[in-house]
N, CA and C atoms of all chains as a GROMACS GRO file, in nm:
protein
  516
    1UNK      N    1  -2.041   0.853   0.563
    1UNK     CA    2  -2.009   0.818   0.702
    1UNK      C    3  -2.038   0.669   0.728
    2UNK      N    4  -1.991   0.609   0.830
    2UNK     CA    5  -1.995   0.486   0.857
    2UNK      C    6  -2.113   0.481   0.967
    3UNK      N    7  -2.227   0.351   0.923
    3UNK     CA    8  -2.279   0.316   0.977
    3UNK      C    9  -2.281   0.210   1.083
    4UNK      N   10  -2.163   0.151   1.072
    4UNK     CA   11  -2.120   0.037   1.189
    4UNK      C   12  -2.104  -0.092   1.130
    5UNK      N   13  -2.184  -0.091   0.996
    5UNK     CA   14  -2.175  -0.224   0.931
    5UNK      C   15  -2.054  -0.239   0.843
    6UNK      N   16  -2.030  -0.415   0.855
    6UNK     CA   17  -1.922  -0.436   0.780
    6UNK      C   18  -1.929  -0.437   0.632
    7UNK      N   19  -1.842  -0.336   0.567
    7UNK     CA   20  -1.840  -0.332   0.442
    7UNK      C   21  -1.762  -0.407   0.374
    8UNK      N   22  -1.693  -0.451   0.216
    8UNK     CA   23  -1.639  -0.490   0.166
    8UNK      C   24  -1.524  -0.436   0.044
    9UNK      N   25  -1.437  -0.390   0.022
    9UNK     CA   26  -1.421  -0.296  -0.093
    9UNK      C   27  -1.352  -0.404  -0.205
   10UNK      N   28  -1.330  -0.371  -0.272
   10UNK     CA   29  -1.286  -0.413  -0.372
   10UNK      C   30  -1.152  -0.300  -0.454
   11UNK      N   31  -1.039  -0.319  -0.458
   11UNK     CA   32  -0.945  -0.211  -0.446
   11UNK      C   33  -0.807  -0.276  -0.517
   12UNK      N   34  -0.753  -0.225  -0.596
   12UNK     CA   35  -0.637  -0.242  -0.680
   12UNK      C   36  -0.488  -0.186  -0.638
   13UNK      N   37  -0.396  -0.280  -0.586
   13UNK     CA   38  -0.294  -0.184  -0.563
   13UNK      C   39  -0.158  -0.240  -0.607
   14UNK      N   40  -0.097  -0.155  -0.653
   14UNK     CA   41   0.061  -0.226  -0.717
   14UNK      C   42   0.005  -0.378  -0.851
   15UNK      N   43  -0.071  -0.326  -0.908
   15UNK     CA   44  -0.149  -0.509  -1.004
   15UNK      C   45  -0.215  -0.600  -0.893
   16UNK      N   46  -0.232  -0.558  -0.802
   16UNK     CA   47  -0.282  -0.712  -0.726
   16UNK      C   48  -0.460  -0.650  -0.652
   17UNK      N   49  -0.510  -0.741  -0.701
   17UNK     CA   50  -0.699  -0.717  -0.619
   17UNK      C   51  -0.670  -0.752  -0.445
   18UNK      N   52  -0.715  -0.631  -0.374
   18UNK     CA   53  -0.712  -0.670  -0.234
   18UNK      C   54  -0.876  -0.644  -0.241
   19UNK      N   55  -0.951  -0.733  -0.136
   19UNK     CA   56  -1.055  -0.717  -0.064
   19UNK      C   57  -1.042  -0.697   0.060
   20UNK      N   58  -1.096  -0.549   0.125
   20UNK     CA   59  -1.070  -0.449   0.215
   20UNK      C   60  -1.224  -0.497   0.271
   21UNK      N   61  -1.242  -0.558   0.433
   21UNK     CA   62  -1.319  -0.565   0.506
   21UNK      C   63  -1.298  -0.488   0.629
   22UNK      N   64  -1.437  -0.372   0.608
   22UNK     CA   65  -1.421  -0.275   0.750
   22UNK      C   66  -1.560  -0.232   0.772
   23UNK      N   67  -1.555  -0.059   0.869
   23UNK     CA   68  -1.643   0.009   0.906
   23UNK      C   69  -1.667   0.116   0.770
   24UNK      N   70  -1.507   0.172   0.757
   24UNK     CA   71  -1.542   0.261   0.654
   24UNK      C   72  -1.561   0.275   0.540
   25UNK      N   73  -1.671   0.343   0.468
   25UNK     CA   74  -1.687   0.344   0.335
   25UNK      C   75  -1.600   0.373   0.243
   26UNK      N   76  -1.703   0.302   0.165
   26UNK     CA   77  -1.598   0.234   0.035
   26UNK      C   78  -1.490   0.386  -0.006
   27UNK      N   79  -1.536   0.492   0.014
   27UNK     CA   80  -1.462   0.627  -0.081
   27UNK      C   81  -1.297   0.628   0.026
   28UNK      N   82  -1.341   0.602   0.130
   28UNK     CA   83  -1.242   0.622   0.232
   28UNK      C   84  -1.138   0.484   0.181
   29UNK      N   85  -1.179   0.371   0.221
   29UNK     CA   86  -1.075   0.254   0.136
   29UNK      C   87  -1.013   0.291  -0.005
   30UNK      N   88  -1.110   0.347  -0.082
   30UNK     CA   89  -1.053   0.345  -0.221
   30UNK      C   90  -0.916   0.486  -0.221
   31UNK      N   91  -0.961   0.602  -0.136
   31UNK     CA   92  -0.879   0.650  -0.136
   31UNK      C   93  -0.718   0.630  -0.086
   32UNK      N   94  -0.736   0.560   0.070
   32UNK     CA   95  -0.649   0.501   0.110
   32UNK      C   96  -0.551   0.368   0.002
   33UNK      N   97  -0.637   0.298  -0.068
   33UNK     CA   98  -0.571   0.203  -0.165
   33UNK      C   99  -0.452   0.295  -0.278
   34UNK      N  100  -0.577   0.425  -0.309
   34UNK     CA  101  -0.515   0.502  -0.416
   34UNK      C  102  -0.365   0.531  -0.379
   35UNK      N  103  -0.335   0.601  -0.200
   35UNK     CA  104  -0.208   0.678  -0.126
   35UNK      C  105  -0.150   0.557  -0.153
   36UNK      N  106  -0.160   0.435  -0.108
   36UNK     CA  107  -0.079   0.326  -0.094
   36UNK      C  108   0.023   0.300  -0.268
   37UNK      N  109  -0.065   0.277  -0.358
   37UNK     CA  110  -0.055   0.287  -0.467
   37UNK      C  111   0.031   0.328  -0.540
   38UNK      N  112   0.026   0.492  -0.499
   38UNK     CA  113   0.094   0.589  -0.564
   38UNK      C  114   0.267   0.589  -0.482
   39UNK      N  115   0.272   0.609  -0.366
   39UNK     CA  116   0.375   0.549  -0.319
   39UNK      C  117   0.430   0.436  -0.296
   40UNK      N  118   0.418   0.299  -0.303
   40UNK     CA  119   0.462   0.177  -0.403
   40UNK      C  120   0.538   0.237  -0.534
   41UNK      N  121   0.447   0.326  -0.624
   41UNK     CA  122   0.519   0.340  -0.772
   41UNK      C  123   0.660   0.431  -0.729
   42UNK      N  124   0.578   0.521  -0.660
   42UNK     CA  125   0.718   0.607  -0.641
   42UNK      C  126   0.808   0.571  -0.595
   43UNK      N  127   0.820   0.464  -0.453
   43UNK     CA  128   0.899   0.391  -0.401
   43UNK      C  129   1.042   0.307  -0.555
   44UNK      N  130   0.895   0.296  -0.604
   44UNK     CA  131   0.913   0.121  -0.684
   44UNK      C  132   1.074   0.218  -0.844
   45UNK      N  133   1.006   0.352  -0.836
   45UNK     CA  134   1.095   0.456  -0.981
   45UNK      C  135   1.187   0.495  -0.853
   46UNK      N  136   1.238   0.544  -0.813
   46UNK     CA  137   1.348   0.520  -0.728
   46UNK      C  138   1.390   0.399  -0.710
   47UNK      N  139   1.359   0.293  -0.657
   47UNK     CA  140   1.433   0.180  -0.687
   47UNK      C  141   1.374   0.056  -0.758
   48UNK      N  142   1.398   0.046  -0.846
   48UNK     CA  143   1.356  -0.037  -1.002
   48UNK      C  144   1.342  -0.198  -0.955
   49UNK      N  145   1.499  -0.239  -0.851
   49UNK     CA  146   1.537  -0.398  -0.856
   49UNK      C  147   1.506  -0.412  -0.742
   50UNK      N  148   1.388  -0.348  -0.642
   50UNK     CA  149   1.378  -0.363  -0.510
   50UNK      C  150   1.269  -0.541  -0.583
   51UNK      N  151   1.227  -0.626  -0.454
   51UNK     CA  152   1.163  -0.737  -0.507
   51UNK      C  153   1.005  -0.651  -0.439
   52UNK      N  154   0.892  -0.728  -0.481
   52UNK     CA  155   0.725  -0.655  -0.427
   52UNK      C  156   0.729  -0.658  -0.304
   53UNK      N  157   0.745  -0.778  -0.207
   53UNK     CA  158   0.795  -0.773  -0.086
   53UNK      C  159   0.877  -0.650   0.004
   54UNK      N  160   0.966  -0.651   0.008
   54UNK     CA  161   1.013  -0.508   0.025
   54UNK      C  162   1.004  -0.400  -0.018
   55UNK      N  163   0.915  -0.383  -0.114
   55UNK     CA  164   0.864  -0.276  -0.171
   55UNK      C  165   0.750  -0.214  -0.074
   56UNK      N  166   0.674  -0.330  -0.077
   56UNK     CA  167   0.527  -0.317  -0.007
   56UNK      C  168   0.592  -0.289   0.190
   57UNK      N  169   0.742  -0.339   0.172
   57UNK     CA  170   0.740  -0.315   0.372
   57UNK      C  171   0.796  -0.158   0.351
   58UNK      N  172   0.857  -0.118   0.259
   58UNK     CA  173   0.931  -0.013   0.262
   58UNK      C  174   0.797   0.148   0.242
   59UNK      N  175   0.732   0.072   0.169
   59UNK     CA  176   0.611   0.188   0.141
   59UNK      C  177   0.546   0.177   0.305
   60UNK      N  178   0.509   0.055   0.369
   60UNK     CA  179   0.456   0.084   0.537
   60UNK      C  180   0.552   0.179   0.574
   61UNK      N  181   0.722   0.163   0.606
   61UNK     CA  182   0.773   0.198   0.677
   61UNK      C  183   0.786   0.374   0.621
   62UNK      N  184   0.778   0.422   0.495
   62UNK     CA  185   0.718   0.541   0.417
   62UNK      C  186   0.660   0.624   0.517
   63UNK      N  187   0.480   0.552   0.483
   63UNK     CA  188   0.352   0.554   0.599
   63UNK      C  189   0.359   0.595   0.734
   64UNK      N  190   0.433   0.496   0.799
   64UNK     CA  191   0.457   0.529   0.961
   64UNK      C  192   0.527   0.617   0.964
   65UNK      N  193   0.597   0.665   0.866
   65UNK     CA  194   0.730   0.739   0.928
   65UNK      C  195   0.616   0.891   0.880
   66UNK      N  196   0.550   0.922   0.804
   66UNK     CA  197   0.438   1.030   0.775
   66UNK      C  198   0.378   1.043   0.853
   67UNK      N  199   0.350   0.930   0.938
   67UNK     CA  200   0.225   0.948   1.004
   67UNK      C  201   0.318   0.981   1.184
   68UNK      N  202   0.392   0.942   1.194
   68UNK     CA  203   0.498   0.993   1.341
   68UNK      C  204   0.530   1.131   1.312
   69UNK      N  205   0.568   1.181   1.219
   69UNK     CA  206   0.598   1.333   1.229
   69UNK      C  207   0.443   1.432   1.187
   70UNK      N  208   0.350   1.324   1.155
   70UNK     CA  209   0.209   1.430   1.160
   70UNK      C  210   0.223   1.398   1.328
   71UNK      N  211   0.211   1.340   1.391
   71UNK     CA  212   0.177   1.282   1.555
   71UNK      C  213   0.232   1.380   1.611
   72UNK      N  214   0.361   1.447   1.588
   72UNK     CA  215   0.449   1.497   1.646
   72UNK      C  216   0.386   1.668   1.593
   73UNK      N  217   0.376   1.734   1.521
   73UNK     CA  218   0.313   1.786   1.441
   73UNK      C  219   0.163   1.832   1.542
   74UNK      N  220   0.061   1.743   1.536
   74UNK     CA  221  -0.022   1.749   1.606
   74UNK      C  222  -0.019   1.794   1.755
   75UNK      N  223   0.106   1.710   1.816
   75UNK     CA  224   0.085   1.751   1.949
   75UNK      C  225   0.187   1.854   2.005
   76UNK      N  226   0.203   1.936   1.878
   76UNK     CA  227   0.258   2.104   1.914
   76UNK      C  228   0.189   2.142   1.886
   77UNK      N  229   0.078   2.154   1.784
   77UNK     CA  230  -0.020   2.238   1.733
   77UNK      C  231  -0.114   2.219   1.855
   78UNK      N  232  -0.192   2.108   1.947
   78UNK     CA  233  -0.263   2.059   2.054
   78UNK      C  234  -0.195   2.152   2.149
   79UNK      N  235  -0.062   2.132   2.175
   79UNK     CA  236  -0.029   2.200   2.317
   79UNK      C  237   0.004   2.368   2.295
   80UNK      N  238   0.003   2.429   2.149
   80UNK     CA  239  -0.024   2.620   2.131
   80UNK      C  240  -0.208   2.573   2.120
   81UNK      N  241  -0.262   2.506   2.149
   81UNK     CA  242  -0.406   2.541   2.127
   81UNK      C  243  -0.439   2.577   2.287
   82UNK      N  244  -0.378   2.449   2.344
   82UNK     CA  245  -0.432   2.463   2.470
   82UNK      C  246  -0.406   2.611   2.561
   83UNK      N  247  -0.281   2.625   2.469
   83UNK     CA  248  -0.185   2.763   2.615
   83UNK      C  249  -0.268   2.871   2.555
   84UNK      N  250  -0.336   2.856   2.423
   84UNK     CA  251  -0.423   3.013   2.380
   84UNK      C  252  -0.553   3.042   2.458
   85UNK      N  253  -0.589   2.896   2.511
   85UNK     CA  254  -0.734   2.832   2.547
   85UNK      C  255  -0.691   2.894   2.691
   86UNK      N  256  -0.609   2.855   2.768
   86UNK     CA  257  -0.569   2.891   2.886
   86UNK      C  258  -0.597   3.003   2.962
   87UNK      N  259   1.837   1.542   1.657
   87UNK     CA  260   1.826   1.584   1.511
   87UNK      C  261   1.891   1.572   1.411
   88UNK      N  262   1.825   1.610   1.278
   88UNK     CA  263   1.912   1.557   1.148
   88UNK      C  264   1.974   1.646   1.136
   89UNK      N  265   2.112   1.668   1.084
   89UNK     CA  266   2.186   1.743   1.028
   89UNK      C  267   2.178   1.776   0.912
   90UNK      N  268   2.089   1.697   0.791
   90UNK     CA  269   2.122   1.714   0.668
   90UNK      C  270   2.194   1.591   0.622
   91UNK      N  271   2.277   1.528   0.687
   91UNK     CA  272   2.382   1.453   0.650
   91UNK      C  273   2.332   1.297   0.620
   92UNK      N  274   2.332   1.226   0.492
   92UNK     CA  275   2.294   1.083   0.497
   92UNK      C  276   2.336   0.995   0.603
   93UNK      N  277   2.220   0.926   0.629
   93UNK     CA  278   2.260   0.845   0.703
   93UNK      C  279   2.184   0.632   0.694
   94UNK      N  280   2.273   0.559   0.714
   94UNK     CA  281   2.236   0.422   0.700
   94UNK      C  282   2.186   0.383   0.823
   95UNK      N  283   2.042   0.350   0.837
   95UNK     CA  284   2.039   0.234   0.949
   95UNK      C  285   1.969   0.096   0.877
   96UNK      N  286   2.027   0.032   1.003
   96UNK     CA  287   1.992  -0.117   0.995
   96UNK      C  288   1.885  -0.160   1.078
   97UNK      N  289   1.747  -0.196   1.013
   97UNK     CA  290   1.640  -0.248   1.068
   97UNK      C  291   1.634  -0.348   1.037
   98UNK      N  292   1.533  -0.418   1.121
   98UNK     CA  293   1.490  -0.593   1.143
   98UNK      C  294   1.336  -0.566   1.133
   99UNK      N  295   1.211  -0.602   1.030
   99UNK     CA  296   1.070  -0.607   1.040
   99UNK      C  297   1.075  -0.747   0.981
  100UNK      N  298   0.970  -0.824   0.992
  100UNK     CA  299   0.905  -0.935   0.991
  100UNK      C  300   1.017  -1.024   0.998
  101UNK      N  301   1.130  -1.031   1.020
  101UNK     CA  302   1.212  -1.092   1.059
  101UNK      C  303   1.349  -1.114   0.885
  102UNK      N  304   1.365  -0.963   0.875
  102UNK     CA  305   1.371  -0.948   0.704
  102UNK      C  306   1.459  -0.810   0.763
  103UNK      N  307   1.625  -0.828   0.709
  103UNK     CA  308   1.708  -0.727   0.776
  103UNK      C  309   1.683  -0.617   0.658
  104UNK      N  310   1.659  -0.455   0.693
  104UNK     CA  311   1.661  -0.362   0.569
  104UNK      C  312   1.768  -0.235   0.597
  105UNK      N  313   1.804  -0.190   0.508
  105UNK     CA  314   1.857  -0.067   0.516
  105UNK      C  315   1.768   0.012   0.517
  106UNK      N  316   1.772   0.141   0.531
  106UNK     CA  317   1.725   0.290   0.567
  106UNK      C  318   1.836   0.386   0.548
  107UNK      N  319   1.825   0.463   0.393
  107UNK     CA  320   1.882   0.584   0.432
  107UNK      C  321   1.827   0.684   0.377
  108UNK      N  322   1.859   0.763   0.450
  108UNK     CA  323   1.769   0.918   0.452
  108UNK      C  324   1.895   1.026   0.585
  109UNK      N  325   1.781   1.129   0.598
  109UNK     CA  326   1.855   1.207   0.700
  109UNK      C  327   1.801   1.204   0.807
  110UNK      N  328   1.705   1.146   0.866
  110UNK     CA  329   1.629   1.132   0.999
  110UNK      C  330   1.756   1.026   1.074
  111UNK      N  331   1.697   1.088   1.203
  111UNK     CA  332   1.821   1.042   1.302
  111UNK      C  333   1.785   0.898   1.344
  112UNK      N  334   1.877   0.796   1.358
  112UNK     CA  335   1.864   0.629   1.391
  112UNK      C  336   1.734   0.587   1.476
  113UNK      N  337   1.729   0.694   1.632
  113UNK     CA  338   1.645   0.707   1.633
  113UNK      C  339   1.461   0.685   1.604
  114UNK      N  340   1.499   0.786   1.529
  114UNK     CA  341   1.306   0.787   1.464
  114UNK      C  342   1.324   0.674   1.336
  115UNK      N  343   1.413   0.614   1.287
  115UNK     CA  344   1.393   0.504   1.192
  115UNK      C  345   1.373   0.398   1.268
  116UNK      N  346   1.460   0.395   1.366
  116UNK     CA  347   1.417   0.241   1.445
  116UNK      C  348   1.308   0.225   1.502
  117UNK      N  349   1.249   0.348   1.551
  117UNK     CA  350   1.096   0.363   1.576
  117UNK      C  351   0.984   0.388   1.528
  118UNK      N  352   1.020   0.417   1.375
  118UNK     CA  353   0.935   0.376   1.262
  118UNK      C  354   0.954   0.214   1.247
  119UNK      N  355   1.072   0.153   1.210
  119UNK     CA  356   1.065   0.024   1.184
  119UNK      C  357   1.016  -0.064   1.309
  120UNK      N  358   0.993  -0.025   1.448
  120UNK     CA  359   0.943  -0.098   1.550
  120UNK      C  360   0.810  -0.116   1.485
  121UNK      N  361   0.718   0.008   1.482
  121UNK     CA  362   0.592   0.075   1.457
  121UNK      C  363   0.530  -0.051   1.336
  122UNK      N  364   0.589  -0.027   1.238
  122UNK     CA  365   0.594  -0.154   1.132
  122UNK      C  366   0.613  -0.253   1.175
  123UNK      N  367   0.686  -0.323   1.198
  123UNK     CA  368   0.704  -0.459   1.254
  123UNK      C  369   0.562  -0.511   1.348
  124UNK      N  370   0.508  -0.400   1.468
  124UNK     CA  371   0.404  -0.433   1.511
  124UNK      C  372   0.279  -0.446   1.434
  125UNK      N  373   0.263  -0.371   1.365
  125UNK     CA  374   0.132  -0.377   1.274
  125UNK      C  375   0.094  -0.486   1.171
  126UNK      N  376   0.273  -0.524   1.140
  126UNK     CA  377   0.231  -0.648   1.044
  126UNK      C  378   0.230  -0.781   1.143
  127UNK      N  379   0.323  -0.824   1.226
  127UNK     CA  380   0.238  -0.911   1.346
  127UNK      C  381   0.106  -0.895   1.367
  128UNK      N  382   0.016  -0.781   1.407
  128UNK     CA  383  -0.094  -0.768   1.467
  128UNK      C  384  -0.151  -0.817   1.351
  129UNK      N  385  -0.151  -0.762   1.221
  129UNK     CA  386  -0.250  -0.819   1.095
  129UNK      C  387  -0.196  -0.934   1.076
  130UNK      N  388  -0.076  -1.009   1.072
  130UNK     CA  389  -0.092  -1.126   1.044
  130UNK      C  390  -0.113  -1.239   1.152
  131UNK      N  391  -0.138  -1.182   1.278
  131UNK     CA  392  -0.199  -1.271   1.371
  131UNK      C  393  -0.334  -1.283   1.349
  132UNK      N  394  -0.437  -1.202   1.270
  132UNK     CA  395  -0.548  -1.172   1.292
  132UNK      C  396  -0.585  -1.229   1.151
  133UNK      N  397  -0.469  -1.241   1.015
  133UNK     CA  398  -0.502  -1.331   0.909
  133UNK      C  399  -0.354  -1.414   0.861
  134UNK      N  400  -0.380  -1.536   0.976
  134UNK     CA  401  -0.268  -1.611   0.936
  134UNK      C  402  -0.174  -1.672   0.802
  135UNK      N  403  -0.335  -1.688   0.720
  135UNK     CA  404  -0.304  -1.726   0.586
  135UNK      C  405  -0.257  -1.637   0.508
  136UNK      N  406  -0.244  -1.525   0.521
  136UNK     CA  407  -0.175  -1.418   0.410
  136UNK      C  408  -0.030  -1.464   0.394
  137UNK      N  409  -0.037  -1.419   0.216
  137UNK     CA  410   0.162  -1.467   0.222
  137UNK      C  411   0.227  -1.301   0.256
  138UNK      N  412   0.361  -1.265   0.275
  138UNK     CA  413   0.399  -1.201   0.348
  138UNK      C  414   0.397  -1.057   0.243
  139UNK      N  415   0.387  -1.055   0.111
  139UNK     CA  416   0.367  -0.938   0.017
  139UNK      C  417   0.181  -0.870   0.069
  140UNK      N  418   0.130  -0.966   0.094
  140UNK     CA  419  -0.027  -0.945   0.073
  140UNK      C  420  -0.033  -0.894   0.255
  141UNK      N  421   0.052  -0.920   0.308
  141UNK     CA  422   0.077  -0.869   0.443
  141UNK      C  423   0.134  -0.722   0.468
  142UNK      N  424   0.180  -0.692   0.367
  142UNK     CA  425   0.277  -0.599   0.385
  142UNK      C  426   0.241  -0.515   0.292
  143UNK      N  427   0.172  -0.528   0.208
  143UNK     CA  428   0.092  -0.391   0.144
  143UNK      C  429  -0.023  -0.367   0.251
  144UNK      N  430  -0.110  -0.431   0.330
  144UNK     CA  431  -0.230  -0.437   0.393
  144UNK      C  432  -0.130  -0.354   0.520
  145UNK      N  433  -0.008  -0.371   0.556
  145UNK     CA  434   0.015  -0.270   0.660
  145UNK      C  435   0.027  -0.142   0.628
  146UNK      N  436   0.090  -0.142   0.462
  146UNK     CA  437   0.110   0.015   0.400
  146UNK      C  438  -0.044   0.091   0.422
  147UNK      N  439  -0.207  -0.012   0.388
  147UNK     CA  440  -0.302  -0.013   0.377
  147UNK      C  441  -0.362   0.068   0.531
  148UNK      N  442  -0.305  -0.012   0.618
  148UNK     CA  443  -0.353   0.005   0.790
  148UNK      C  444  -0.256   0.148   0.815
  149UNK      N  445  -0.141   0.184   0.785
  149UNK     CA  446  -0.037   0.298   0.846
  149UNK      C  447  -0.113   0.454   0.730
  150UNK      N  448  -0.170   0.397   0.596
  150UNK     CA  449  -0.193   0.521   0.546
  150UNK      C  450  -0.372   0.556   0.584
  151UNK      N  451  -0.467   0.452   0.643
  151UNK     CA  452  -0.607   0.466   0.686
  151UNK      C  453  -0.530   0.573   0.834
  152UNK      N  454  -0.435   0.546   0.901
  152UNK     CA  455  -0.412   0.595   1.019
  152UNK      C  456  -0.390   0.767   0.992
  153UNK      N  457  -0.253   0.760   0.889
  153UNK     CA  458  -0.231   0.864   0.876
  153UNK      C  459  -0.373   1.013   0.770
  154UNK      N  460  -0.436   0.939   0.691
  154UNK     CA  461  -0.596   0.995   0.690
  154UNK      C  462  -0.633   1.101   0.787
  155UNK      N  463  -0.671   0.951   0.845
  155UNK     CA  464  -0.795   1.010   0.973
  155UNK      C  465  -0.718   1.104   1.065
  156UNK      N  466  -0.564   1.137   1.076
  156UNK     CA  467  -0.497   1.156   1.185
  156UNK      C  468  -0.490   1.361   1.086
  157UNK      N  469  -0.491   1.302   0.945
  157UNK     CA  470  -0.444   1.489   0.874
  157UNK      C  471  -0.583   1.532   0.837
  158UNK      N  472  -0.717   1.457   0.897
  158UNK     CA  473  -0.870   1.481   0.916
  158UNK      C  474  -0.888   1.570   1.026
  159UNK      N  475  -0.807   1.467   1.203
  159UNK     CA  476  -0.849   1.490   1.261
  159UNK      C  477  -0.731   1.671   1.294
  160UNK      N  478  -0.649   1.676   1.194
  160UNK     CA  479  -0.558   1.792   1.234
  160UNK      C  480  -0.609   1.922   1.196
  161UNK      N  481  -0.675   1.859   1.069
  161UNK     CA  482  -0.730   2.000   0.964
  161UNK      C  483  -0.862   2.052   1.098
  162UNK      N  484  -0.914   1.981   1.146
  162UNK     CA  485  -1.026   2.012   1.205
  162UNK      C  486  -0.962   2.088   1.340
  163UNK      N  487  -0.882   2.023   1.418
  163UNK     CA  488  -0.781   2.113   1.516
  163UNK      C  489  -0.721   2.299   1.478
  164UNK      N  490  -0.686   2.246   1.333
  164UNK     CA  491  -0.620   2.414   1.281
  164UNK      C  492  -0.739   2.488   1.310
  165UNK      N  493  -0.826   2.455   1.210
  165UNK     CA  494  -0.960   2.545   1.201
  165UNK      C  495  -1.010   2.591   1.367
  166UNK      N  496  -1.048   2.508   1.447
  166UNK     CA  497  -1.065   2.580   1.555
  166UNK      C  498  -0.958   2.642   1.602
  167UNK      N  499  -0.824   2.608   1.647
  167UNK     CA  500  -0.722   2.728   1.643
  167UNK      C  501  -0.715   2.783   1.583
  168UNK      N  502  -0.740   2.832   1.447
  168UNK     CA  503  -0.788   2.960   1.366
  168UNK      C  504  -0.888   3.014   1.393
  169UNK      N  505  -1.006   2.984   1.480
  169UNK     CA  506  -1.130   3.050   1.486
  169UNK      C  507  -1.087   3.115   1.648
  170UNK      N  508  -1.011   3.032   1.715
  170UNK     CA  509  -0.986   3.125   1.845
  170UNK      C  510  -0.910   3.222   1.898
  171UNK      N  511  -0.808   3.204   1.747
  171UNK     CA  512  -0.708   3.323   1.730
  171UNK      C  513  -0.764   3.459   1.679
  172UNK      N  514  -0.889   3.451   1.555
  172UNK     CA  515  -0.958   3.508   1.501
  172UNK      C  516  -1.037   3.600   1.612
   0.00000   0.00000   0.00000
């Protein structure tokens, strides 16, 4: 768990060293580096002649687009919680 | 909604025109690619000196810490809607 202090990680993604400054611990960055990672490659074997640049915007736009249909996802599962709660 | 049927859109992020195809409707791509576009402004207002690859994995970095904490904070939602259905 995070104690409030700023940490540092040290984290590998697509060949390149990022240093990750935050709250959360290091297991949480490293995992997050790992998701990033793995989809880059997958991105990257589907398309071979993309350049790193658009690789790296196309894996965000990946990301967001996972993370809008969990959002969406969530707030049907939130609104059958509430009507059971009701 | 998607039909199934491919479809091309045309997005604009960091000021870098991309295609998109998949079956999600124009829609939710352009509002994924808004979603992106903001996040890498916000991080690269906040680290000017990044070149735009080291920008753009660090948003893949910021959209998959989001999506985490967001299938953390869901698993924990099911479970109590499983305990109140129970």
């Amino acid at each position: 768990m995070s104690n409030g202090q700023k940490m540092r990680t040290q984290v590998m993604i697509h060949g390149q060293h990022y240093t990750i400054t935050g709250t959360e611990p290091t297991e949480h960055v490293e995992k997050v580096a790992k998701q990033v990672d793995a989809k880059m490659s997958e991105i990257n074997a589907r398309n071979p002649y993309l350049d790193t640049n658009k690789l790296a915007v196309l894996t965000a736009v990946n990301a967001v687009h996972d993370l809008i249909k969990l959002q969406e996802q969530y707030a049907r599962l939130e609104q059958e919680f509430q009507s059971l709660k009701d």
